[in-house]
ZADO-1210 file (C-alpha; in nm, 4 decimals, padded with zeros to 6 digits):
<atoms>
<atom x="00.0000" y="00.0000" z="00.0000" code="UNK" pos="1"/>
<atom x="00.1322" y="00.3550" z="-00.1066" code="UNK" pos="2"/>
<atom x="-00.0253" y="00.5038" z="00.2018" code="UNK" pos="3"/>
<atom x="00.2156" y="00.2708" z="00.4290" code="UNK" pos="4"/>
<atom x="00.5613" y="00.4279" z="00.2590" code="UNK" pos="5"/>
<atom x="00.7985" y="00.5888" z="00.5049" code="UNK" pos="6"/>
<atom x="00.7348" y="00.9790" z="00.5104" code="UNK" pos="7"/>
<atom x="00.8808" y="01.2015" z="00.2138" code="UNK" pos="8"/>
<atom x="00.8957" y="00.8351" z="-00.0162" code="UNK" pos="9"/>
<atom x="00.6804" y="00.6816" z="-00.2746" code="UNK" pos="10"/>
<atom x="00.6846" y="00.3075" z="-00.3768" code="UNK" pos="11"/>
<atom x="00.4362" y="00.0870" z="-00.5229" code="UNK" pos="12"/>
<atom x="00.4831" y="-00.3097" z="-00.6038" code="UNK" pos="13"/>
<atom x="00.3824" y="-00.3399" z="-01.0026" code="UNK" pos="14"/>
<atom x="00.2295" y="-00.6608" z="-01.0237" code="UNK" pos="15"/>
<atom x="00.2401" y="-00.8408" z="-01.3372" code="UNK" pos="16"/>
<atom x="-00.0411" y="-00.9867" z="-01.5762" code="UNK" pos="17"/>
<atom x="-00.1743" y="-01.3254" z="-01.5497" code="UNK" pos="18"/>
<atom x="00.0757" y="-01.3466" z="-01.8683" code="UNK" pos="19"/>
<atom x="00.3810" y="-01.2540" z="-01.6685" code="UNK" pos="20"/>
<atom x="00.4038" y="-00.8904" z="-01.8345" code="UNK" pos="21"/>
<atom x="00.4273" y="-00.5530" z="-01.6994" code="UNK" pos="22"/>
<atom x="00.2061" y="-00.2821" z="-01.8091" code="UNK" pos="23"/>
<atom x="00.3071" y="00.0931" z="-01.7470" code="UNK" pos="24"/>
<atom x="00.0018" y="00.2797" z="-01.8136" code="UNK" pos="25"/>
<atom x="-00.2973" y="00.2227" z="-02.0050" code="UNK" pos="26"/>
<atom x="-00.4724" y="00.3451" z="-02.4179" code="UNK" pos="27"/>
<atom x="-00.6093" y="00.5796" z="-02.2222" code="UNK" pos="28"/>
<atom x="-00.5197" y="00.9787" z="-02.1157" code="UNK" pos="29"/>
<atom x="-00.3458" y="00.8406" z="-01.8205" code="UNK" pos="30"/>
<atom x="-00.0017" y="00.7668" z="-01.7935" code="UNK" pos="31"/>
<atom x="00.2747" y="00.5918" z="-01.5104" code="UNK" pos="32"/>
<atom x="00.5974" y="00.8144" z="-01.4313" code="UNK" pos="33"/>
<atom x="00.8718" y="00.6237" z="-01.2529" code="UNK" pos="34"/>
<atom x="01.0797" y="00.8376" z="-01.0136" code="UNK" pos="35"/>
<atom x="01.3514" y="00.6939" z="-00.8554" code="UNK" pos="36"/>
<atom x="01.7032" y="00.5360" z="-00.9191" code="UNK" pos="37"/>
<atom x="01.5784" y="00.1835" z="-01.0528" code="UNK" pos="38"/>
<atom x="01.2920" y="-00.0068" z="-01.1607" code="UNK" pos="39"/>
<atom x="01.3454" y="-00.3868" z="-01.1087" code="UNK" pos="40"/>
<atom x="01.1120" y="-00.6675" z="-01.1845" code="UNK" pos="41"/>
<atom x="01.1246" y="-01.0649" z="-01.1579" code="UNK" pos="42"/>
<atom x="00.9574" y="-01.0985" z="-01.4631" code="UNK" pos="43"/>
<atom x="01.0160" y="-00.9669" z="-01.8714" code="UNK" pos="44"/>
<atom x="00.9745" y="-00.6320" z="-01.8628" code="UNK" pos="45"/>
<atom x="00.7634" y="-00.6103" z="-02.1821" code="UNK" pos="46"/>
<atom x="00.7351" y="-00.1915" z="-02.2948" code="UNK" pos="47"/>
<atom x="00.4901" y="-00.1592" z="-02.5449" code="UNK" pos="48"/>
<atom x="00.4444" y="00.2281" z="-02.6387" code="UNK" pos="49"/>
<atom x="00.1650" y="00.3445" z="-02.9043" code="UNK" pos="50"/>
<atom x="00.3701" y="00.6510" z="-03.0285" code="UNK" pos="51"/>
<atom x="00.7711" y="00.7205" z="-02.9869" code="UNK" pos="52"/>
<atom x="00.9601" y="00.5356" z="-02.7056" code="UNK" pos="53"/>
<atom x="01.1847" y="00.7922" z="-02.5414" code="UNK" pos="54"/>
<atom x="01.4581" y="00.6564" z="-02.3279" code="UNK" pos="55"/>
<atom x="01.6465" y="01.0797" z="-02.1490" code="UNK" pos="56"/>
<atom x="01.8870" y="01.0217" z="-01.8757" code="UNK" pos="57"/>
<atom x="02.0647" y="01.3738" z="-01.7579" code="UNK" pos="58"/>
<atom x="02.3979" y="01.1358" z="-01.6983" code="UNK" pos="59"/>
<atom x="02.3567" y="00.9420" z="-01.9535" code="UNK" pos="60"/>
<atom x="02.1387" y="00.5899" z="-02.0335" code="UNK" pos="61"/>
<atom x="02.2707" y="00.2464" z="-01.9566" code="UNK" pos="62"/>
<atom x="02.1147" y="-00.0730" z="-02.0829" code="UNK" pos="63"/>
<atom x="02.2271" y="-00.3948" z="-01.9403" code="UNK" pos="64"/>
<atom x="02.5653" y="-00.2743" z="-01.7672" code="UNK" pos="65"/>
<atom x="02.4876" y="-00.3570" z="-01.4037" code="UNK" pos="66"/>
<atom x="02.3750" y="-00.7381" z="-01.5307" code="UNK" pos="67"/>
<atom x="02.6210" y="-00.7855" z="-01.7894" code="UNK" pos="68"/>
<atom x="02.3425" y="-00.9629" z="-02.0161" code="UNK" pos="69"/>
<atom x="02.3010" y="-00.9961" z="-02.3430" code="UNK" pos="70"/>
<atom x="02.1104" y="-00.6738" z="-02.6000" code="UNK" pos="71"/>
<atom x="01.8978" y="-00.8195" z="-02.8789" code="UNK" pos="72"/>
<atom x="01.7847" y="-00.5422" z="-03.1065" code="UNK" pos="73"/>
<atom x="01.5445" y="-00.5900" z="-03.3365" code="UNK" pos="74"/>
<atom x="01.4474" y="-00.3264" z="-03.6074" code="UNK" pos="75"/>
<atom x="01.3695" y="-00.2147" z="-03.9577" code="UNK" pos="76"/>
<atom x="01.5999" y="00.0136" z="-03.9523" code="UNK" pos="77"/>
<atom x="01.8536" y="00.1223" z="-03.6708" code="UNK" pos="78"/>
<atom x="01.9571" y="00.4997" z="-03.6966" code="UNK" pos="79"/>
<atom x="02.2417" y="00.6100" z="-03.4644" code="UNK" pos="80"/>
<atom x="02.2934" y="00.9930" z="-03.4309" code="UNK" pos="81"/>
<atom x="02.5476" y="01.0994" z="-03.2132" code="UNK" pos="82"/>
<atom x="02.7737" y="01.4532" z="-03.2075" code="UNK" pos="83"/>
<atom x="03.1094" y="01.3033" z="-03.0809" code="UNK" pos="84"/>
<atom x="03.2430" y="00.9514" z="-03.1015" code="UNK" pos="85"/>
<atom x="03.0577" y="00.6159" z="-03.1269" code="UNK" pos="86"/>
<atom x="03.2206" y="00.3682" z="-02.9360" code="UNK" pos="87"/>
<atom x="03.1961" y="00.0083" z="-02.9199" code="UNK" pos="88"/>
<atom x="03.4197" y="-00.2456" z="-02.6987" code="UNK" pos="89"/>
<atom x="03.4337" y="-00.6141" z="-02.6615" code="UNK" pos="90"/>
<atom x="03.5643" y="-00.7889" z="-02.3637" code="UNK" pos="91"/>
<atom x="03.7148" y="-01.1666" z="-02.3888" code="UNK" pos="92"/>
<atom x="03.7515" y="-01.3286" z="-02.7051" code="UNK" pos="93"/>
<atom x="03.3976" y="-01.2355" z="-02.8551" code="UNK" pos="94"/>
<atom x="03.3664" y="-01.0495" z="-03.1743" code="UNK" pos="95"/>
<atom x="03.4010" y="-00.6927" z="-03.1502" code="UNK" pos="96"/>
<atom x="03.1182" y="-00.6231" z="-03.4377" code="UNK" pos="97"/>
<atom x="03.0064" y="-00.9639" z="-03.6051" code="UNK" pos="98"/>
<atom x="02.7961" y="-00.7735" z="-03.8904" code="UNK" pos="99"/>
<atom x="02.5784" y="-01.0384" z="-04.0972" code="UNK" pos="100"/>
<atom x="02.3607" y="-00.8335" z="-04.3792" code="UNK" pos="101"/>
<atom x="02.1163" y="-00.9579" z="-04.6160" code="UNK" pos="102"/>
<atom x="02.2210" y="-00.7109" z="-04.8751" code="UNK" pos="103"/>
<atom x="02.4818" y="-00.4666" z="-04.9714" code="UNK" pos="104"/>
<atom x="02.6976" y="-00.3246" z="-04.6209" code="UNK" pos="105"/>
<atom x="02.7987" y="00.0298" z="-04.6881" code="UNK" pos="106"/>
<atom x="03.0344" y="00.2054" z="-04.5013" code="UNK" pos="107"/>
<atom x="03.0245" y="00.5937" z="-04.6351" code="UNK" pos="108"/>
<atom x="03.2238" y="00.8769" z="-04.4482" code="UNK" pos="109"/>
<atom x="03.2574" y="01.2317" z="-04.5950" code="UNK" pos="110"/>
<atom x="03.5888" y="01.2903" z="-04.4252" code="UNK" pos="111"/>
<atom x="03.7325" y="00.8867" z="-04.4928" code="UNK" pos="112"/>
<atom x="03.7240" y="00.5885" z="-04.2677" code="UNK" pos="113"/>
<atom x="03.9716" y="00.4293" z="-04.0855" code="UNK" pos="114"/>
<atom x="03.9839" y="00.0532" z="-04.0207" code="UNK" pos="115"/>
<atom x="04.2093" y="-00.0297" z="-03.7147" code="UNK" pos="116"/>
<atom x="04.4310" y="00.2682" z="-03.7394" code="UNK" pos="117"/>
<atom x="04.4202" y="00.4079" z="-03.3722" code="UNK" pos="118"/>
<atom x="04.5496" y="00.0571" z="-03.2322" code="UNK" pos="119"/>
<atom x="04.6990" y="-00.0811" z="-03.5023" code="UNK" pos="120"/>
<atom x="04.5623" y="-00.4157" z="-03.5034" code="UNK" pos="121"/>
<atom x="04.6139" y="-00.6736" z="-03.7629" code="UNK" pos="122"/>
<atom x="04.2646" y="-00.6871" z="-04.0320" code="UNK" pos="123"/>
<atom x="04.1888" y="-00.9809" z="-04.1874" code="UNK" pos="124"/>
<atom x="03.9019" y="-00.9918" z="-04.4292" code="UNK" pos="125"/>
<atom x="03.7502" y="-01.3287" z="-04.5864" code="UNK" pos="126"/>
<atom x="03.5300" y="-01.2867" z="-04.8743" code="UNK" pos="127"/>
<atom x="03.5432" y="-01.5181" z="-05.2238" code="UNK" pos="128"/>
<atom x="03.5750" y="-01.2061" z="-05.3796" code="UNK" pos="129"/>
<atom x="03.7703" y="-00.8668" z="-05.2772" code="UNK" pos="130"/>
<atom x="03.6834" y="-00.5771" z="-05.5533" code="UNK" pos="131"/>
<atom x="03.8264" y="-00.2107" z="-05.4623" code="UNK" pos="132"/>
<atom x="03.7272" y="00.0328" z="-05.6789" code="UNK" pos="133"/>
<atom x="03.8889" y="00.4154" z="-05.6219" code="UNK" pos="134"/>
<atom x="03.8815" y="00.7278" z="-05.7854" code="UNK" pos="135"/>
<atom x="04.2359" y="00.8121" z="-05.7040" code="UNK" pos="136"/>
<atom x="04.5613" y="00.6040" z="-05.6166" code="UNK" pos="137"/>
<atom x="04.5203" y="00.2865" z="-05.3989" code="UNK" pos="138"/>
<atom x="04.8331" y="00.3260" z="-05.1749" code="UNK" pos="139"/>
<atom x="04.9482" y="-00.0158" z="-04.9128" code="UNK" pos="140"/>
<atom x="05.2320" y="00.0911" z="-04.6419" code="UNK" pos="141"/>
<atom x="05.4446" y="-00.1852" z="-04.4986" code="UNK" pos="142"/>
<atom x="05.6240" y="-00.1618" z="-04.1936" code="UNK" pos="143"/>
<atom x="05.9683" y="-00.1435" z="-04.2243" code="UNK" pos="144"/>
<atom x="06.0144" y="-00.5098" z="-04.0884" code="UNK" pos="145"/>
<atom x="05.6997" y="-00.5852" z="-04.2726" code="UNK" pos="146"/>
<atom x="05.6391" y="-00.6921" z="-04.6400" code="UNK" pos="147"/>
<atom x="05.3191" y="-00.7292" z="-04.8390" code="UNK" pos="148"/>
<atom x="05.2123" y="-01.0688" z="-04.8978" code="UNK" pos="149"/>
<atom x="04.9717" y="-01.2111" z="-05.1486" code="UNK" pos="150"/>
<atom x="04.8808" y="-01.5403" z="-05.1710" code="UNK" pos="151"/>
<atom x="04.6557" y="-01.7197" z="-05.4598" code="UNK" pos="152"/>
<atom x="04.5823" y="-02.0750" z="-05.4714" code="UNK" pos="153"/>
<atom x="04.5077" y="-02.0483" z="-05.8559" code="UNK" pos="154"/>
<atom x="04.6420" y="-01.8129" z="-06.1200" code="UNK" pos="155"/>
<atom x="04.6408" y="-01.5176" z="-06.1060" code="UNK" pos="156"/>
<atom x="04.6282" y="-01.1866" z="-06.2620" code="UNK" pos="157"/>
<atom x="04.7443" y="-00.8340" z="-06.2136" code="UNK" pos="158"/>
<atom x="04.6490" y="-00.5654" z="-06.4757" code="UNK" pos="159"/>
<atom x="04.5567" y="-00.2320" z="-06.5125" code="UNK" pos="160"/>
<atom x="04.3289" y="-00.1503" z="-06.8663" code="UNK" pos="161"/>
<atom x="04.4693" y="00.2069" z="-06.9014" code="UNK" pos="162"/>
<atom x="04.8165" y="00.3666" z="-06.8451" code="UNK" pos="163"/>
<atom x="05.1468" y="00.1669" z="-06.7620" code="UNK" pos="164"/>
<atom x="05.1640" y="-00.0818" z="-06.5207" code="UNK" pos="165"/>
<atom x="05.4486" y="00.0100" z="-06.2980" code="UNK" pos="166"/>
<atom x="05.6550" y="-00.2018" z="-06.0412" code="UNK" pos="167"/>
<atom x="05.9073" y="00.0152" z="-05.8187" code="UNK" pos="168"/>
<atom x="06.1479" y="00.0007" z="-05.5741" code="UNK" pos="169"/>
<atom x="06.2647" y="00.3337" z="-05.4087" code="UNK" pos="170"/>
<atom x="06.5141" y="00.2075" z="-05.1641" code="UNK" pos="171"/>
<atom x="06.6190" y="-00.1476" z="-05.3264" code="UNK" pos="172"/>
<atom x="06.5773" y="-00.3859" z="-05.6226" code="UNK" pos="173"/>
<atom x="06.2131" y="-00.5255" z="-05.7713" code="UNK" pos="174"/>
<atom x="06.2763" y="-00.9477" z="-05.7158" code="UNK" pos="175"/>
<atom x="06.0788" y="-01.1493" z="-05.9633" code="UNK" pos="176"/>
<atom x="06.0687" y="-01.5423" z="-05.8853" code="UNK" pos="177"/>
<atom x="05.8825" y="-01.8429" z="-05.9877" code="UNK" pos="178"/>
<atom x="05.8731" y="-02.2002" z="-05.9728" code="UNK" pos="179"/>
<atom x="05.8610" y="-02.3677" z="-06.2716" code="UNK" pos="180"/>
<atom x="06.2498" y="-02.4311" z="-06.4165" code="UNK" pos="181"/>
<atom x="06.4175" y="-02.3207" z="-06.6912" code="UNK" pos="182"/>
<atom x="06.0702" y="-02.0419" z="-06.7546" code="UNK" pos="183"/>
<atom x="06.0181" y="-01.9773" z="-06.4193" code="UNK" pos="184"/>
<atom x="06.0041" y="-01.5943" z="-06.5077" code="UNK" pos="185"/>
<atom x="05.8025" y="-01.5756" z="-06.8707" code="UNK" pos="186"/>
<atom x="05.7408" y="-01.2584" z="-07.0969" code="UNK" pos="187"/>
<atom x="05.5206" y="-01.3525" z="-07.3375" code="UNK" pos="188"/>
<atom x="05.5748" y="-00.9839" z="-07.4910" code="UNK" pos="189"/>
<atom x="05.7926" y="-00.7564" z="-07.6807" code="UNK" pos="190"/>
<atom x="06.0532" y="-00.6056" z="-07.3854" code="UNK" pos="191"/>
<atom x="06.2719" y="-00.2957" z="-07.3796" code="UNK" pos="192"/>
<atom x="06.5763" y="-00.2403" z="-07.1155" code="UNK" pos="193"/>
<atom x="06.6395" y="00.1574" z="-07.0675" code="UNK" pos="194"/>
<atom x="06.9320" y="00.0736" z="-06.8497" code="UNK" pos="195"/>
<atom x="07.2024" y="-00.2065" z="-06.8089" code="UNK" pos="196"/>
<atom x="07.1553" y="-00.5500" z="-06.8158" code="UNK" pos="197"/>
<atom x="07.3421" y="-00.7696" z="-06.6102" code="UNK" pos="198"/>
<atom x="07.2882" y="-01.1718" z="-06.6586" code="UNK" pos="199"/>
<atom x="07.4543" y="-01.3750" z="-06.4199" code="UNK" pos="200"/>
<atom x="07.3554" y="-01.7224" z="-06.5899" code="UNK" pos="201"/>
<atom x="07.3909" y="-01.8148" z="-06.9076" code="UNK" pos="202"/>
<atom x="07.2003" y="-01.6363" z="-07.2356" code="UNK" pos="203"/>
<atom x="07.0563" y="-01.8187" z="-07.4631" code="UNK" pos="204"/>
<atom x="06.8850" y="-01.6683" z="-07.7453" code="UNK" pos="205"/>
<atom x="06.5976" y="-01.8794" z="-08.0290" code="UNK" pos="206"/>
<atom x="06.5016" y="-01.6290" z="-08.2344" code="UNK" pos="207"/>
<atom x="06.5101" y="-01.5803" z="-08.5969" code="UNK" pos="208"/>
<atom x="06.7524" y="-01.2531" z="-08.6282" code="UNK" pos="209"/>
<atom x="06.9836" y="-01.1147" z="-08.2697" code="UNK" pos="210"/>
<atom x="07.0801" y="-00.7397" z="-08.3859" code="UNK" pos="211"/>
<atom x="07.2986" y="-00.6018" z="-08.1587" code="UNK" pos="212"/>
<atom x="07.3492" y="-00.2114" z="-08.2071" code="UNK" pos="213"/>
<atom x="07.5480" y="-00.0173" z="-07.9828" code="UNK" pos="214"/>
<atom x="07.8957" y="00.1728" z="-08.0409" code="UNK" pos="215"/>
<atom x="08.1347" y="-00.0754" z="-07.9119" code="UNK" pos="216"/>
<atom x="08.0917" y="-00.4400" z="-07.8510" code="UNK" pos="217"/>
<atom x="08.3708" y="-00.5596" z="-07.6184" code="UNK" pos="218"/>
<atom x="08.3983" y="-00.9316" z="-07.6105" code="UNK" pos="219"/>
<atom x="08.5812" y="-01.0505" z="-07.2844" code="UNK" pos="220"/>
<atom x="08.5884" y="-01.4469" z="-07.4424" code="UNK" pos="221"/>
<atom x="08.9369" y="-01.5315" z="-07.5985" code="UNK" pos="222"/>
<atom x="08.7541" y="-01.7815" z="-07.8534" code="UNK" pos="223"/>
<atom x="08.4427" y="-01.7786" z="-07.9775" code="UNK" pos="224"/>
<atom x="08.2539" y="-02.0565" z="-08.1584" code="UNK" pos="225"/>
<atom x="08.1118" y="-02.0001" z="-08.4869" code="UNK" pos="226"/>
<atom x="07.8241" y="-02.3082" z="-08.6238" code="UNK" pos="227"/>
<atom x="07.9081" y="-02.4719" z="-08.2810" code="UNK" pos="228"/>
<atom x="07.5557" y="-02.6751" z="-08.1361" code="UNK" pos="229"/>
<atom x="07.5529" y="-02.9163" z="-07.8808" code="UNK" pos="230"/>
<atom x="07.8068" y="-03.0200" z="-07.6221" code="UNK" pos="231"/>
<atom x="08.0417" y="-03.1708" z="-07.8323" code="UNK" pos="232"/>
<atom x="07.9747" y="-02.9039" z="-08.1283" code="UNK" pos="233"/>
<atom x="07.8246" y="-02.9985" z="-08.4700" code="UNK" pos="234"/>
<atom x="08.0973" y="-02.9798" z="-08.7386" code="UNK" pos="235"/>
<atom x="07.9677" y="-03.0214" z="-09.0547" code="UNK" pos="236"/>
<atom x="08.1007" y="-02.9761" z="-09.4606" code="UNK" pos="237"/>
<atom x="07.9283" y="-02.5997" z="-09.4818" code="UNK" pos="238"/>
<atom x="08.0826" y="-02.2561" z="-09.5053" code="UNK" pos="239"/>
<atom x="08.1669" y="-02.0678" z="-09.1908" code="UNK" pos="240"/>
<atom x="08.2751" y="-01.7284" z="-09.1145" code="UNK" pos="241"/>
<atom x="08.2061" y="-01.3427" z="-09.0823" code="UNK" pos="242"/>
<atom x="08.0517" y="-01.1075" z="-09.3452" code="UNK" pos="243"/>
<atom x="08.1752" y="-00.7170" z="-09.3213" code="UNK" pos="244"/>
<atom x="07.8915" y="-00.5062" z="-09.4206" code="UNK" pos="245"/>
<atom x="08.0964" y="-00.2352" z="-09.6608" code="UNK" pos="246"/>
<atom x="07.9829" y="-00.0823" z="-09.9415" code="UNK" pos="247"/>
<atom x="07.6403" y="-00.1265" z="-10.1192" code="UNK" pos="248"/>
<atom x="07.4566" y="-00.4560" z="-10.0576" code="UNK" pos="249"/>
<atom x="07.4209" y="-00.5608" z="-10.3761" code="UNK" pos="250"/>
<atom x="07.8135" y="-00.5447" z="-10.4241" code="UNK" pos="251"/>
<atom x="08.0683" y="-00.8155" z="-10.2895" code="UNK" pos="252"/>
<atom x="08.1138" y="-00.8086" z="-09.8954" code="UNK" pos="253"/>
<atom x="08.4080" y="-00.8385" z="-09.7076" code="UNK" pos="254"/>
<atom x="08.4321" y="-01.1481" z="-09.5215" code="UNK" pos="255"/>
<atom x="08.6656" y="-01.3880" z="-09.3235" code="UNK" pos="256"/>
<atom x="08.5348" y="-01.7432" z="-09.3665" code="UNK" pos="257"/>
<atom x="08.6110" y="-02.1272" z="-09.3697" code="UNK" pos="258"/>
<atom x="08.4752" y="-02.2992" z="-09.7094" code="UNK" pos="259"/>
<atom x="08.3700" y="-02.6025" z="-09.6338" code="UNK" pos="260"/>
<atom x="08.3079" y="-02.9176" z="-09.8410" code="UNK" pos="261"/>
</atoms>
């Protein structure tokens, strides 16, 4: 009984429904107001407002914090308006945000977004597909005991379908492997060098005509082998020699050569 509370105090028991729920207030003009610093029941607490639901604390609102229990929201759509920071922490080894959308997740800031940047946590995204588009340059940083590793299980393919495709080192070399013997490293294009070429293994070139053009042509090799193929070398009864390009081609050329037969 209200009339039995302790002078300068109000308290009332709400007893539930034959259903177990709570009502606050009725469809009528009347209306409950609960003063006081908590509102506890033994039973769900089932809030069932006919207009807007407005939840105004002066200090701020907690939901579930004293309990530590579990928040199931349930909306059309959830809206989330806030003038400073939205902040949202995970104790344990939960999920920090486990985000599971029907249809298209969109993350849109005016001034950018930033994915783990303040603690600088490790990201890892699985998806059977990863398509960035951008506007502008798509820039990766490494640490400087760091490298950027990319790992297909199939072939794969990098391209661009405008512009050069550009690899570069600013500090040290550009290291191109493979696995696969003798054309473990294939160009199946035309190439150009700008700068010098250094071969450490052996050159060998299949091609119809080598033209070599440059100024001077040092050979460092005291002999060289002229119609030589094979290990052993394949000697047979034809000429063998140089030609000196001099004069017109249709006239004689200079040449040093071995007449065979």
């Amino acid at each position: 009984n209200a009339l039995n509370n302790a002078a300068g105090t109000f308290y009332v028991d709400i007893v539930p429904n034959a259903d177990g729920t709570l009502d606050l207030g009725n469809a009528g003009a009347e209306f409950a107001e609960i003063h006081g610093n908590a509102v506890k029941s033994a039973v769900a607490l089932d809030v069932d407002a006919g207009a807007k639901l407005s939840l105004d604390g002066a200090g701020g609102i907690d939901i579930g914090v004293a309990a530590d229990v579990a928040i199931d929201i349930d909306a059309s759509t959830l809206d989330i308006d806030t003038s400073d920071n939205i902040t949202i922490t995970a104790g344990g080894t939960g999920k920090l945000v486990d985000i599971d959308a029907s249809g298209t997740l969109s993350l849109d800031s005016a001034t950018g977004i930033d994915i783990g940047k303040a603690e600088d946590k490790p990201i890892d995204i699985d998806s059977t597909t990863l398509d960035i588009d951008a506007s502008d340059s798509i820039t990766i940083d490494a640490g400087s005991s760091s490298k950027v590793d990319i790992t297909a299980s199939a072939a794969s393919v990098f391209k661009t379908t405008a512009g050069d495709f550009s690899l570069t080192a600013e500090a040290a070399r550009v290291v191109i492997s493979g696995s696969s013997g003798a054309d473990s490293v294939k160009i199946e294009s035309d190439a150009q060098f700008d700068g010098a070429v250094l071969i450490a293994g052996n050159l060998d070139v299949n091609g119809t005509t080598t033209t070599i053009d440059s100024t001077n042509t040092q050979f460092e090799d005291r002999i060289i082998g002229l119609g030589v193929s094979g290990s052993n070398g394949n000697y047979s009864n034809l000429d063998v020699g140089m030609i000196f390009g001099y004069g017109e081609k249709s006239s004689a050329q200079a040449a040093v050569r071995y007449v065979g037969g």
